[in-house]
C-alpha positions as CSV (number, residue, x, y, z in Angstrom):
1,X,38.1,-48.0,12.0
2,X,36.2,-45.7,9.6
3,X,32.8,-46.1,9.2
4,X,31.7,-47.7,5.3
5,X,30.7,-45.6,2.4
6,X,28.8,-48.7,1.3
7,X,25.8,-48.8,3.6
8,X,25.9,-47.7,7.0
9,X,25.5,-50.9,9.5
10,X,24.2,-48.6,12.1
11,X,21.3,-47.3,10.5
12,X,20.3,-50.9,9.2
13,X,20.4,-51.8,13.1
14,X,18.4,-48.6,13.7
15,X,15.9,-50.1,11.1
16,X,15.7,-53.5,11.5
17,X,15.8,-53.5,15.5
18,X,14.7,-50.0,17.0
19,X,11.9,-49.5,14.3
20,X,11.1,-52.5,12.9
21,X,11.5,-54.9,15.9
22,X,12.5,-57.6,13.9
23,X,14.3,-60.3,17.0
24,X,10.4,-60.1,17.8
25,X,9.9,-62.7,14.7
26,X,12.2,-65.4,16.1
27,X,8.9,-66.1,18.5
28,X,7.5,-67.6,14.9
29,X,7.8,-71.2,14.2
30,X,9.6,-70.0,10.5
31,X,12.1,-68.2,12.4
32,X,13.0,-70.4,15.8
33,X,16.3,-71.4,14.9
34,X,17.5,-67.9,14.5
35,X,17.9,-65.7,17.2
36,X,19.5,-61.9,16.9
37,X,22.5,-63.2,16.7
38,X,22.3,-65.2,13.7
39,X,21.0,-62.2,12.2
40,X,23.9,-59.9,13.2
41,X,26.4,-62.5,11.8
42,X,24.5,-62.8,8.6
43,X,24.6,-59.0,8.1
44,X,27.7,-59.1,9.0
45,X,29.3,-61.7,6.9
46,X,27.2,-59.6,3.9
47,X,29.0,-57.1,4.7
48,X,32.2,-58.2,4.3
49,X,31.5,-60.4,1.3
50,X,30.6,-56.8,0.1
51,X,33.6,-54.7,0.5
52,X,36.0,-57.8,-0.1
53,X,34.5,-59.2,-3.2
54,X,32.2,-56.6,-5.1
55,X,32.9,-53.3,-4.4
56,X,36.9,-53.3,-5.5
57,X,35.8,-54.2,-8.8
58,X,32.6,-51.6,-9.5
59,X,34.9,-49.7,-11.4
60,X,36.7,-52.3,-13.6
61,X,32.7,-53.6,-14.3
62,X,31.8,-50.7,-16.0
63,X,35.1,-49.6,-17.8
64,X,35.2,-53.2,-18.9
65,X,31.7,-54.2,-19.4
66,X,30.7,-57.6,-21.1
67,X,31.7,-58.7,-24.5
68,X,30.3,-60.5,-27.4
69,X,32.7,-62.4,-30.3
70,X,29.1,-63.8,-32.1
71,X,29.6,-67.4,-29.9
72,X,30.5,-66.8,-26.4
73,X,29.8,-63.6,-24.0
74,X,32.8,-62.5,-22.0
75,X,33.1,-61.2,-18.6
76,X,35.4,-60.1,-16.1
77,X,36.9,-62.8,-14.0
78,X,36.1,-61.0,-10.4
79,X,31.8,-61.0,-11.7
80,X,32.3,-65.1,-11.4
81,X,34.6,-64.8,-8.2
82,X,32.3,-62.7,-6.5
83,X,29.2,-64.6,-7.3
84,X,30.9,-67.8,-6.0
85,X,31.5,-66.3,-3.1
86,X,27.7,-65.0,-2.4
87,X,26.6,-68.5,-3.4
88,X,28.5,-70.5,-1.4
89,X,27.4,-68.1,2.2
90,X,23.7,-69.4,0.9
91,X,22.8,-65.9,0.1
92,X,21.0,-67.2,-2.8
93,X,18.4,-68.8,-1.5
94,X,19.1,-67.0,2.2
95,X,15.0,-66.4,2.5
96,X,13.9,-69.5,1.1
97,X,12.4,-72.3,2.5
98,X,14.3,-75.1,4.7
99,X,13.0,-77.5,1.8
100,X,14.7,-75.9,-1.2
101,X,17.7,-75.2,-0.1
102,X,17.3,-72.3,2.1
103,X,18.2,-70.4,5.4
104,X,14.9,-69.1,6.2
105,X,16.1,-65.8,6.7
106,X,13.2,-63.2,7.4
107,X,12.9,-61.1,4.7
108,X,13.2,-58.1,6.1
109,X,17.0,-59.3,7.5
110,X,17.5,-60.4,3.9
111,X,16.4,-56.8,2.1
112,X,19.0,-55.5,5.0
113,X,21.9,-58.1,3.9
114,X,21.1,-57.0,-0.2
115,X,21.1,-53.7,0.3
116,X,25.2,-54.1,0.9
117,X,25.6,-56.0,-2.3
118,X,24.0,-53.1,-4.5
119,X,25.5,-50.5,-2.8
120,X,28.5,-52.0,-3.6
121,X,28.2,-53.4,-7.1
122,X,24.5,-52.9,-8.8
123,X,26.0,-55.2,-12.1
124,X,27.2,-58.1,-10.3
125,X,24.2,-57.8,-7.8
126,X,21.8,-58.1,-10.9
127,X,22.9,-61.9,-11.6
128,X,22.0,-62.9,-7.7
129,X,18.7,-60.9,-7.8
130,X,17.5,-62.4,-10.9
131,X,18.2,-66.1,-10.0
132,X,17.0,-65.8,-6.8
133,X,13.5,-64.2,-7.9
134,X,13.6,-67.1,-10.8
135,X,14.0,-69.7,-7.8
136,X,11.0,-68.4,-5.8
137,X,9.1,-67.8,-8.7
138,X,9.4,-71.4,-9.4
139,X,9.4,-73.0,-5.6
140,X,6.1,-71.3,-6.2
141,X,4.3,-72.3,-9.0
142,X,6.9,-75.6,-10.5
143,X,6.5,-79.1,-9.8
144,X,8.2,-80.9,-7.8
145,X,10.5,-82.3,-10.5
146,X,10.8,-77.9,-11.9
147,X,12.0,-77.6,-8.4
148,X,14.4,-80.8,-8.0
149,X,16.1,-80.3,-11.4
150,X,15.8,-76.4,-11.8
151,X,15.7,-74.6,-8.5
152,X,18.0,-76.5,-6.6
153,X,21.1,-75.8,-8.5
154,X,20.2,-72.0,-8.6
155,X,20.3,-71.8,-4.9
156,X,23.7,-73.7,-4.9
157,X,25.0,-71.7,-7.4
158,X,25.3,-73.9,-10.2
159,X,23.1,-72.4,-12.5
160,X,21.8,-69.1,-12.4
161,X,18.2,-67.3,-13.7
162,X,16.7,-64.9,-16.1
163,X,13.9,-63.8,-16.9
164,X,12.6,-63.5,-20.2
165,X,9.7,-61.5,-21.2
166,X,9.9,-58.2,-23.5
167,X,10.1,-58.8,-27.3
168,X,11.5,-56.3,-29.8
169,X,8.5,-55.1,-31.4
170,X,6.4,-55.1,-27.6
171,X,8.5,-53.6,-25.2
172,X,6.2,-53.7,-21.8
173,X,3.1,-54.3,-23.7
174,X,3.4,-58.3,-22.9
175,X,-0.2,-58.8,-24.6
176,X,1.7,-57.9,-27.7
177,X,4.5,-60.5,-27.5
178,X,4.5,-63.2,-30.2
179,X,6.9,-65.8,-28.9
180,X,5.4,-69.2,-29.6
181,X,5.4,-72.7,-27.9
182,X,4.3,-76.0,-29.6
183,X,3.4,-78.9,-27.7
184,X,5.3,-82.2,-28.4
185,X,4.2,-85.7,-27.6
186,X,6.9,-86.1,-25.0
187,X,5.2,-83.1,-22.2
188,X,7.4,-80.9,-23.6
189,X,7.5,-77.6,-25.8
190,X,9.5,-76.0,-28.9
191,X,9.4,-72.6,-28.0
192,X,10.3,-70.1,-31.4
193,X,11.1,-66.6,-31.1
194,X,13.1,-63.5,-29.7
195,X,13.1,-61.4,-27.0
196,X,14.8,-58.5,-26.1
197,X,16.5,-56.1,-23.2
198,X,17.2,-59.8,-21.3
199,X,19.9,-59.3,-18.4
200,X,21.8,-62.1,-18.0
201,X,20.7,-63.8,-20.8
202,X,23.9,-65.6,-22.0
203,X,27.6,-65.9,-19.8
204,X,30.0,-68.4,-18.5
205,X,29.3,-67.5,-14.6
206,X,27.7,-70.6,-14.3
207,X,27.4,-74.5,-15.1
208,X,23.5,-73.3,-16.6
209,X,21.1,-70.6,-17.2
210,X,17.6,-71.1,-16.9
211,X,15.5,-68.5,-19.0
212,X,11.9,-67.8,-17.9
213,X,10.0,-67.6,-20.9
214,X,6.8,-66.2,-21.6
215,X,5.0,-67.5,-24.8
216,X,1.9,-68.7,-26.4
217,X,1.0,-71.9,-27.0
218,X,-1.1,-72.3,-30.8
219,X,-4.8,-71.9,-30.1
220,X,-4.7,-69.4,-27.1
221,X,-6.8,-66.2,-26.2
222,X,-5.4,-63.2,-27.4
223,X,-4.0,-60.5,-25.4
224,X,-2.8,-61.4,-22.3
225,X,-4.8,-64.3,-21.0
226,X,-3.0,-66.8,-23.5
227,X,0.5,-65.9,-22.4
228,X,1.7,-69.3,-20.7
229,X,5.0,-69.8,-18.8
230,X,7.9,-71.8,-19.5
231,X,11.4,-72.5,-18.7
232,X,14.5,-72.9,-21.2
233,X,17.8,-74.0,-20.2
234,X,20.4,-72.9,-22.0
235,X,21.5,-76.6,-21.7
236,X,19.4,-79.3,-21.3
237,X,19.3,-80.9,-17.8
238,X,19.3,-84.7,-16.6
239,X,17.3,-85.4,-13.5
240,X,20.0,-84.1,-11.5
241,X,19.6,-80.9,-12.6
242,X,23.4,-81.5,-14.4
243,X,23.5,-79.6,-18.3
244,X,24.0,-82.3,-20.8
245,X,22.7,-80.9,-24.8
246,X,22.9,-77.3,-26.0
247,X,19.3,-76.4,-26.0
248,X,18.6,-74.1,-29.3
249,X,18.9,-71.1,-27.6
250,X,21.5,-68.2,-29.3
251,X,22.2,-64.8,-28.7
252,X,21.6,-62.0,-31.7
253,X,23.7,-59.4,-30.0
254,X,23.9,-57.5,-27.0
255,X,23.0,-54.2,-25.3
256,X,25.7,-51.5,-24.1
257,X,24.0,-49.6,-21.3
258,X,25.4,-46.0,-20.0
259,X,24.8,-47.8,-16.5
260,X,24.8,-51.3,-14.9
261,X,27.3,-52.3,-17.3
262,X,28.1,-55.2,-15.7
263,X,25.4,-57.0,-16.0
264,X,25.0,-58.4,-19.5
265,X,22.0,-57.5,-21.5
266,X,20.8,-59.5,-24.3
267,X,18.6,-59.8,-27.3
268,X,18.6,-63.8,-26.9
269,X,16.6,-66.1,-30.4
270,X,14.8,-69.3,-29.4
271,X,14.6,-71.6,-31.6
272,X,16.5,-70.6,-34.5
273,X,18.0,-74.1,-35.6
274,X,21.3,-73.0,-34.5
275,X,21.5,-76.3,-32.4
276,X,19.1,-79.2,-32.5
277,X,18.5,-80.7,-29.3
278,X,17.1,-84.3,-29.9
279,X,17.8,-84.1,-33.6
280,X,15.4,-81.3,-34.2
281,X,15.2,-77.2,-34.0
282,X,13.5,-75.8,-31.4
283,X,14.5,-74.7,-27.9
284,X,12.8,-77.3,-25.4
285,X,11.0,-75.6,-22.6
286,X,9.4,-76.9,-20.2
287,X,5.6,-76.2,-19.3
288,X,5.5,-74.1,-15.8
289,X,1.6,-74.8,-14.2
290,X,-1.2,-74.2,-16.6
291,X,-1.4,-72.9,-20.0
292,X,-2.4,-69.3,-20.0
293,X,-1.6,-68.5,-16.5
294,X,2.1,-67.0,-17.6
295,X,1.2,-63.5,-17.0
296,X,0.0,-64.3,-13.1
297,X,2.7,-66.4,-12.2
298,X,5.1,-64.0,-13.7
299,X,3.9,-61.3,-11.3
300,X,5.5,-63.6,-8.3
301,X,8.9,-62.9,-10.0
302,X,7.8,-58.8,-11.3
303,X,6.6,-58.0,-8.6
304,X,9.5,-59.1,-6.5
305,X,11.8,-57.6,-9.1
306,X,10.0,-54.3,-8.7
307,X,11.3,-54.1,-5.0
308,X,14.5,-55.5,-6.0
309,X,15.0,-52.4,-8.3
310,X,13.6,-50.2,-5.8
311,X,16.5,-51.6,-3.1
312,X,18.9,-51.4,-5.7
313,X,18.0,-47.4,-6.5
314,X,17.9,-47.0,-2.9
315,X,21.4,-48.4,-2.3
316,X,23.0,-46.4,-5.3
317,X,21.4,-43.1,-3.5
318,X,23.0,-44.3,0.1
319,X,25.8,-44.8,-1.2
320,X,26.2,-42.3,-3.2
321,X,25.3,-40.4,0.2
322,X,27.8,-41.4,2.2
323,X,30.7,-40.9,-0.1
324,X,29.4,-37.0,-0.8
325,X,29.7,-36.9,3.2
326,X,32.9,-38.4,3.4
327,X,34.3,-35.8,0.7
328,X,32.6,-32.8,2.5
329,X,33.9,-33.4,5.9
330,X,37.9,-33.6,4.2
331,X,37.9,-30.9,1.6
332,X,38.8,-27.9,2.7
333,X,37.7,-24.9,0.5
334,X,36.3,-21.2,1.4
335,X,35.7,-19.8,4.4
336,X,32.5,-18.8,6.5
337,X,30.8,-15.9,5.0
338,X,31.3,-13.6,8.0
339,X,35.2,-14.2,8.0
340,X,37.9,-12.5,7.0
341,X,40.5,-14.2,6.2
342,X,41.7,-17.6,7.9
343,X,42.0,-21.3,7.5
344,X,40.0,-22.9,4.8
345,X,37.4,-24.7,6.2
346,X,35.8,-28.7,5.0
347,X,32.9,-27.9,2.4
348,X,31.0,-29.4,5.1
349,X,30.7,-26.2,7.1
350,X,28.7,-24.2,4.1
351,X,25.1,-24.4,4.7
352,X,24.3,-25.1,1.4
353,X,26.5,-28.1,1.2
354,X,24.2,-29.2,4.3
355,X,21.5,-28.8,2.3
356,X,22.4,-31.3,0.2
357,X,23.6,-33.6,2.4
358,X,20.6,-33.3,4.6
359,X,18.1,-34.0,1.1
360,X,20.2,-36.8,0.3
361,X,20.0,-38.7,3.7
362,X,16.1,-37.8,4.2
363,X,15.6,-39.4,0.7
364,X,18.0,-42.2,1.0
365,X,17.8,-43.4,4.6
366,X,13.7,-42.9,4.0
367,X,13.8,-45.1,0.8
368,X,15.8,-47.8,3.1
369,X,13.2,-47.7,5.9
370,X,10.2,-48.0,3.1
371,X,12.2,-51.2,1.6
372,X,12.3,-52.5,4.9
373,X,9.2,-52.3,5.6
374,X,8.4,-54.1,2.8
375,X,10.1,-56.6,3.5
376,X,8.4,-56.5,7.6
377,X,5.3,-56.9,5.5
378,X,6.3,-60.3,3.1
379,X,7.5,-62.0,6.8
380,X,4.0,-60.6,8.2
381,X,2.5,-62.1,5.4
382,X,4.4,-65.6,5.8
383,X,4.0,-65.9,9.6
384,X,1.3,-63.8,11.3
385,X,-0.8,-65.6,13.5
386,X,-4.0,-64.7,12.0
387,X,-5.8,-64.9,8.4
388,X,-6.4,-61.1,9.5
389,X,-3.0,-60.4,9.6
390,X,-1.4,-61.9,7.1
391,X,-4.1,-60.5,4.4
392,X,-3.4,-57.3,5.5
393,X,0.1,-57.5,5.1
394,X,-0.6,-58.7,1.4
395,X,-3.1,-55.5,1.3
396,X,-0.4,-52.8,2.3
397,X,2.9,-54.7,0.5
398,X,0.5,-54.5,-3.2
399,X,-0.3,-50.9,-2.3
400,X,3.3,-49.8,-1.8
401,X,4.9,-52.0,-4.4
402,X,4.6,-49.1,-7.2
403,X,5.8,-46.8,-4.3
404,X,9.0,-49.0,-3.6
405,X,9.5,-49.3,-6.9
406,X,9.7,-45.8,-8.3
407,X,10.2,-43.6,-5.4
408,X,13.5,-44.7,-4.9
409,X,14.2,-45.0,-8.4
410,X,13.3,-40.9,-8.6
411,X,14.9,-39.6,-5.5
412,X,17.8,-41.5,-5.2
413,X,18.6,-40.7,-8.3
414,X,18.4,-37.1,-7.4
415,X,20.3,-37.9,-4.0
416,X,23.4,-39.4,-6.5
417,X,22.7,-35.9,-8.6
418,X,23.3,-34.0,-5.4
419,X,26.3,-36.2,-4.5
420,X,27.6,-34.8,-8.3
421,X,27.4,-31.6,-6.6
422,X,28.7,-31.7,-3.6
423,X,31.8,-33.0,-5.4
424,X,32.1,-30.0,-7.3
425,X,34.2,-30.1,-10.6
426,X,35.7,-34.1,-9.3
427,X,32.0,-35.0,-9.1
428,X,31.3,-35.7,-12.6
429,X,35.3,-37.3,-13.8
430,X,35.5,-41.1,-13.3
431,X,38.2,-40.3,-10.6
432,X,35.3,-40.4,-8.0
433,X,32.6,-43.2,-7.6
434,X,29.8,-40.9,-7.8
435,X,28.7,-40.3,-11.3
436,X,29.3,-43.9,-12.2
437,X,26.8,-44.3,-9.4
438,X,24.2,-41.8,-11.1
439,X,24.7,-43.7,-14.8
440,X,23.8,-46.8,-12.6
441,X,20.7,-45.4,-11.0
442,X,19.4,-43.5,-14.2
443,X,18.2,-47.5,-15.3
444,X,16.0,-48.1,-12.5
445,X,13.1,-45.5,-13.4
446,X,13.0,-47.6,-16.5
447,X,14.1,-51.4,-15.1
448,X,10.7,-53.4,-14.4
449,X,8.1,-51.1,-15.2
450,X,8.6,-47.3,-15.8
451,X,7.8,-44.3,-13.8
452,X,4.8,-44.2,-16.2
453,X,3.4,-48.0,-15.7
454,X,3.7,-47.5,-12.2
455,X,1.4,-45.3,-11.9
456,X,-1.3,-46.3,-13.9
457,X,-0.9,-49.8,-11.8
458,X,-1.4,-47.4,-8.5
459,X,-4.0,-45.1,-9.3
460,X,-5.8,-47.5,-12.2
461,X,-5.7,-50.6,-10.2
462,X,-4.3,-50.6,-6.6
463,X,-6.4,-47.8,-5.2
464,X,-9.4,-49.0,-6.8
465,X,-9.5,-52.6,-6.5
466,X,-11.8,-53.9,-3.8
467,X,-14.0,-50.5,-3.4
468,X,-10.4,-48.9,-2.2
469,X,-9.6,-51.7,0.5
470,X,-5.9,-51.2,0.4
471,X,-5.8,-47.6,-0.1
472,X,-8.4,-47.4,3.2
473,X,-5.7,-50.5,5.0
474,X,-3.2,-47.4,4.1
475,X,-4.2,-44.6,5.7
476,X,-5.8,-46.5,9.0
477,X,-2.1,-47.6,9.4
478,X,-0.8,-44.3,8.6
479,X,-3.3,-43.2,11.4
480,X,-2.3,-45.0,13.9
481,X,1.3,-43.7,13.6
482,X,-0.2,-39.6,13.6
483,X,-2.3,-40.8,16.5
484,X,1.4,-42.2,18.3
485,X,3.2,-38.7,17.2
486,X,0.5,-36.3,18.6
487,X,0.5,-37.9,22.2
488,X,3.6,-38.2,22.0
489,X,4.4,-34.8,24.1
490,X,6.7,-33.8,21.7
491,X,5.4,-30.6,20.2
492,X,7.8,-31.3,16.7
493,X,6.5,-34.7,16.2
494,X,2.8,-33.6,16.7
495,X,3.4,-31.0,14.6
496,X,4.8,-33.1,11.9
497,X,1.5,-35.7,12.6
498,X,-0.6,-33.0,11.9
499,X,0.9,-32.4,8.3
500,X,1.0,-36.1,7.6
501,X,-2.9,-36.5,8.5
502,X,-3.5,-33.0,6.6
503,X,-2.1,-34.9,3.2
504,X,-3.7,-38.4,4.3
505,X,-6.4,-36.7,3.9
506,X,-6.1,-34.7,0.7
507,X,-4.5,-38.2,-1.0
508,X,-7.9,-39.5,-0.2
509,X,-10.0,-36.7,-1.8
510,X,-8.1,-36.1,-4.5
511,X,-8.0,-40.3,-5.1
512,X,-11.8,-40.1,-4.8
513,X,-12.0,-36.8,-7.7
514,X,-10.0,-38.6,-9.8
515,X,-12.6,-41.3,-10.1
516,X,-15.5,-39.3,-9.5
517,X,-16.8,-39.7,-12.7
518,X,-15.6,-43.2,-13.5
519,X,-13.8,-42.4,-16.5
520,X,-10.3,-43.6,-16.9
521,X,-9.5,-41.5,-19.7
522,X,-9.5,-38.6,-17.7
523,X,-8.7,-40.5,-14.2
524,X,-5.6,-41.4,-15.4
525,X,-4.0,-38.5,-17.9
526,X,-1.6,-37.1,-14.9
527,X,-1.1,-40.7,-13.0
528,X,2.7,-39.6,-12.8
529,X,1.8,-36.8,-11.1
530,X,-0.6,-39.2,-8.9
531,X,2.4,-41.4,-7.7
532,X,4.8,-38.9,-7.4
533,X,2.4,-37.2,-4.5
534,X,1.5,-40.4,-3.0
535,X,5.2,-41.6,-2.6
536,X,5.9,-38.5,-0.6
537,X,2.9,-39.3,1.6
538,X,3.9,-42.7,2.5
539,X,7.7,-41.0,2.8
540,X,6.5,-38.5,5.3
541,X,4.9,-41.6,7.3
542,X,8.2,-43.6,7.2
543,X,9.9,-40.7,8.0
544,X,7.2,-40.1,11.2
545,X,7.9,-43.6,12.1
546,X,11.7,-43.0,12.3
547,X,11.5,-40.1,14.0
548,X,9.0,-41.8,16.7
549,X,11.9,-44.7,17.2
550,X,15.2,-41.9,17.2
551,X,13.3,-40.2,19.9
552,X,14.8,-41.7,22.8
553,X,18.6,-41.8,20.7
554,X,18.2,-38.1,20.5
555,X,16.8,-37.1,24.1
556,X,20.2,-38.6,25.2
557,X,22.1,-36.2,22.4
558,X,23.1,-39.1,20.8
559,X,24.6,-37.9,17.4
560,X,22.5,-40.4,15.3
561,X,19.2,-39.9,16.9
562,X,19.7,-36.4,16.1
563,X,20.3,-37.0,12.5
564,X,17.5,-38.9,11.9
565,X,15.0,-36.2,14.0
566,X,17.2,-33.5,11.7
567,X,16.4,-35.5,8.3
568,X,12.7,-35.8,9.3
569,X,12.2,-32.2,9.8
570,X,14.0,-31.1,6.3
571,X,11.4,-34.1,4.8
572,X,8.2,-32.3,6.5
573,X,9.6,-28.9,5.9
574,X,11.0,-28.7,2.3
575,X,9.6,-32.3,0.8
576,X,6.3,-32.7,1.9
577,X,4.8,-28.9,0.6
578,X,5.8,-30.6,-2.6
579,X,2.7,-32.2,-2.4
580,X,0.2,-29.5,-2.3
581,X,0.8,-27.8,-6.0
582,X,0.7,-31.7,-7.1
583,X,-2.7,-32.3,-5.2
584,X,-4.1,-28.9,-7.0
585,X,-2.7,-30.0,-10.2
586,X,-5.0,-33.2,-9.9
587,X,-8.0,-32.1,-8.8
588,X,-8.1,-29.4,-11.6
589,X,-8.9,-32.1,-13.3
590,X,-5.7,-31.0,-16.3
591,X,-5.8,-31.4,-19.7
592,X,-3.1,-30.1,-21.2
593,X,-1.3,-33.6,-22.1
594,X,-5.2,-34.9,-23.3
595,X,-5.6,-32.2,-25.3
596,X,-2.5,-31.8,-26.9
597,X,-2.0,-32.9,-30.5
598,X,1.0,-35.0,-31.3
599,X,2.1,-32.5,-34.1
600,X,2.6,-29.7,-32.0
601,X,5.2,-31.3,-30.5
């Protein structure tokens, strides 16, 4: 049986088990009832609902994305089909709580299982993602009634989730949005506006959508501390959680994307009077916690979205890997340089065609080991055994959010640019998978956040907040791993630990420059260039880490181990020198953007 050009199941056991020693977690009362077992059969059946029900219909998703007639959005049947299907395995809620609905899945097991699903099919993936983060966000923060009437039926597939925050004339400047919410004298609100660029905002996939709506009700701060949460069906709910009335929610129009065209995006109106639920206009919503406390309960859901986006990138990059490497080992073209004549040989033979391949894997099987951490972190969080612990899981997972956010978004989408390449002339017609794959992945530097608001989070609030506390968590942990490498005995891994604790360092000078003078102005001008060094830092270290575990794989000349020691080296040796013109560039202390006028451009 050939191996999958969707994810590769080895390298996710590599991860999860070698590396991340994840069977260690079933000692944890959250996680008794599974065993390794449980978790191979989960990942598994994932990867089979995969290749059987999303991937065969990527293509059709994006040559015939979703549809508008000015009343009802409409989608291809196999979207609904496969979404069934995922909801009825549980993968909804597959991390959730025992309570809710859910299998109690670690989450690092869980990132593992998604990653097959938006390898295979990013815009029927995006429906799952969103409802899911919808139903933690309110197992959170809801009452018990939010959770009984809202978030059950999202984890059994009933209803599904948006979320519903950018306006037209805001964009990501939420303390500009003017969306509105007026109390009524039954508990509830009429919520009045519009909001824009709102995937999954209107379909037929399931029995309800639930919008989560930010909004202000009359009389609130300005800015963003008078944002309060709410939540809009698209149907009104009996206590059951069954739709009965049409709440006055409409669509205006939709989006048409150049990727992720599956997944509908909306411009959705609240409130317009086109229906009248309860004899008036106004779409009821449904008061989430306290009044101006939108903004920090909405972070639950961004901040998990930001990693969902991340995984997704990283997926399109894997991928989008694997299907390169597949081409290149069976098309023959040219010959070695030294021969003269002969058999054509695969592409895979030409050293520069390595090259590729080898930068594609080190980014894309380094972006999967940082999402996985990640998610080691949210279970270290959940279940460590001490207060110590579990904070400093929290420390390190806010820290690398903005890292597993838009890393991935930037490299893998360079990975699925190199996959173009490899191709050749076949790489960029729709007869291949690949530059479908690249249109999809071109949406994630922009999806939850940009490349741009990333970096002002890491450098103007992540690094800085608690005198430097996570950035300082960072680097100790980083530490500890150049401290494993250099007694080690192995001369390439303490040569590599020596590089990483070389740009450790330097991140930490150059943090400390930035701010030397305490004015953001200047701190900030060049924050892209900022994240884009301190992602390849915390690469190098995943990349240390992997090496450290492949170790023993490739002592044995185990074919695997040695990729992973061969990707490693190409990351030290051609990815992390990237670094040093980016360090000098920031501690120069630059101006050029500052101090350019916006009519010389």
């Amino acid at each position: 049986m050939n191996p999958s050009v969707i994810m590769s199941a080895r390298d996710i056991e590599f991860l999860l088990y070698d590396w991340l020693d994840v069977e260690s977690l079933t000692a944890r009362d959250r996680f008794t009832d599974h065993s390794r077992d449980t978790f191979d059969q989960v990942l598994r059946l994932c990867q089979d609902l995969a290749t059987t029900y999303f991937a065969p219909h990527n293509r059709e998703n994006d040559l015939h994305e979703p549809t508008f007639d000015g009343e009802r959005v409409h989608i291809i049947p196999a979207v609904g089909k496969a979404l069934k299907a995922f909801a009825d395995a549980g993968m909804i809620g597959a991390a959730m709580d025992y309570e809710v609905g859910g299998m109690q899945l670690p989450h690092s097991v869980y990132t593992a299982c998604m990653s097959w699903f938006h390898a295979a099919n990013a815009g029927t993936t995006a429906y799952a993602l969103l409802t899911t983060g919808n139903a933690n966000l309110l197992a959170t923060h809801g009452s018990t009634e939010q959770i009984d009437r809202f978030v059950r039926p999202m984890l059994e597939g009933r209803d599904f989730g948006t979320m519903a925050l950018s306006e037209p004339h805001a964009g990501s400047s939420l303390a500009d949005i003017t969306t509105r919410a007026v109390p009524q004298d039954d508990g509830t609100y009429r919520v009045f506006g519009r909001k824009m660029w709102i995937s999954g905002g209107d379909h037929e996939l399931s029995e309800n959508i639930n919008h989560l709506v930010l909004a202000r009700i009359p009389g609130s701060p300005e800015g963003t501390r008078g944002i309060s949460l709410f939540i809009v069906p698209k149907f009104l709910p009996n206590e059951q959680g069954n739709p009965t009335e049409h709440n006055d929610v409409v669509l205006a129009g939709i989006n048409h994307k150049m990727g992720w065209r599956g997944t509908v995006n909306t411009a959705p109106v609240f409130g317009d009077g086109n229906f009248t639920p309860g004899g008036q206009p106004g779409a009821v919503g449904y008061l989430v916690g306290e009044p101006n406390h939108g903004m920090a309960q909405m972070f639950t859901m961004m901040n998990e979205a930001r990693i969902g986006v991340g995984l997704a990138a990283t997926a399109l990059g894997y991928t989008g890997y694997l299907k390169s490497l597949d081409y290149a080992r069976n098309r023959p073209q040219g010959r070695p340089v030294t021969a003269r004549g002969g058999a054509q040989v695969p592409i895979v033979e030409h050293p520069d065609v390595r090259r590729m391949l080898l930068a594609q894997k080190a980014y894309a099987e380094g972006a999967l080991g940082l999402q996985l951490y990640c998610g080691r972190l949210v279970d270290e969080h959940r279940t460590a055994t001490s207060d110590s612990a579990r904070d400093r899981a929290a420390t390190l997972l806010r820290i690398l959010t903005p890292i597993a956010k838009s890393w991935p978004s930037q490299w893998c989408l360079t990975a699925n640019d190199l996959a173009i390449q490899v191709h050749g002339g076949a790489g960029y017609t729709r007869d291949y998978d690949v530059e479908q794959h690249y249109r999809d992945n071109r949406l994630n530097p922009i999806h939850e956040g940009t490349h741009g608001i990333q970096s002002l989070d890491l450098l103007g609030r992540q690094v800085t907040l608690d005198n430097g506390a996570a950035l300082a968590a960072l680097l100790e942990t980083m530490s500890a791993t150049v401290i494993a490498a250099s007694t080690s005995g192995d001369a390439e891994l303490t040569a590599f630990a020596d590089a990483l604790q070389a740009a450790a360092g330097r991140l930490a000078a150059t943090t400390a420059g930035l701010w030397r003078d305490g004015d953001p102005v200047s701190a900030l001008a060049n924050s892209a260039a900022y994240l884009e060094a301190f992602g390849h830092v915390v690469l190098s270290w995943i990349w240390l880490q992997q090496a450290l575990a492949a170790t023993p794989l490739a002592e044995r000349g185990d074919a695997f181990g040695l990729g992973k020691r061969a990707a490693a080296r190409f990351f030290f040796k051609w990815e992390l020198p990237r670094t040093t013109a980016l360090f000098e560039l920031l501690d120069s202390g630059d101006r050029t953007t500052l101090d350019l006028d916006p009519s010389w451009l």
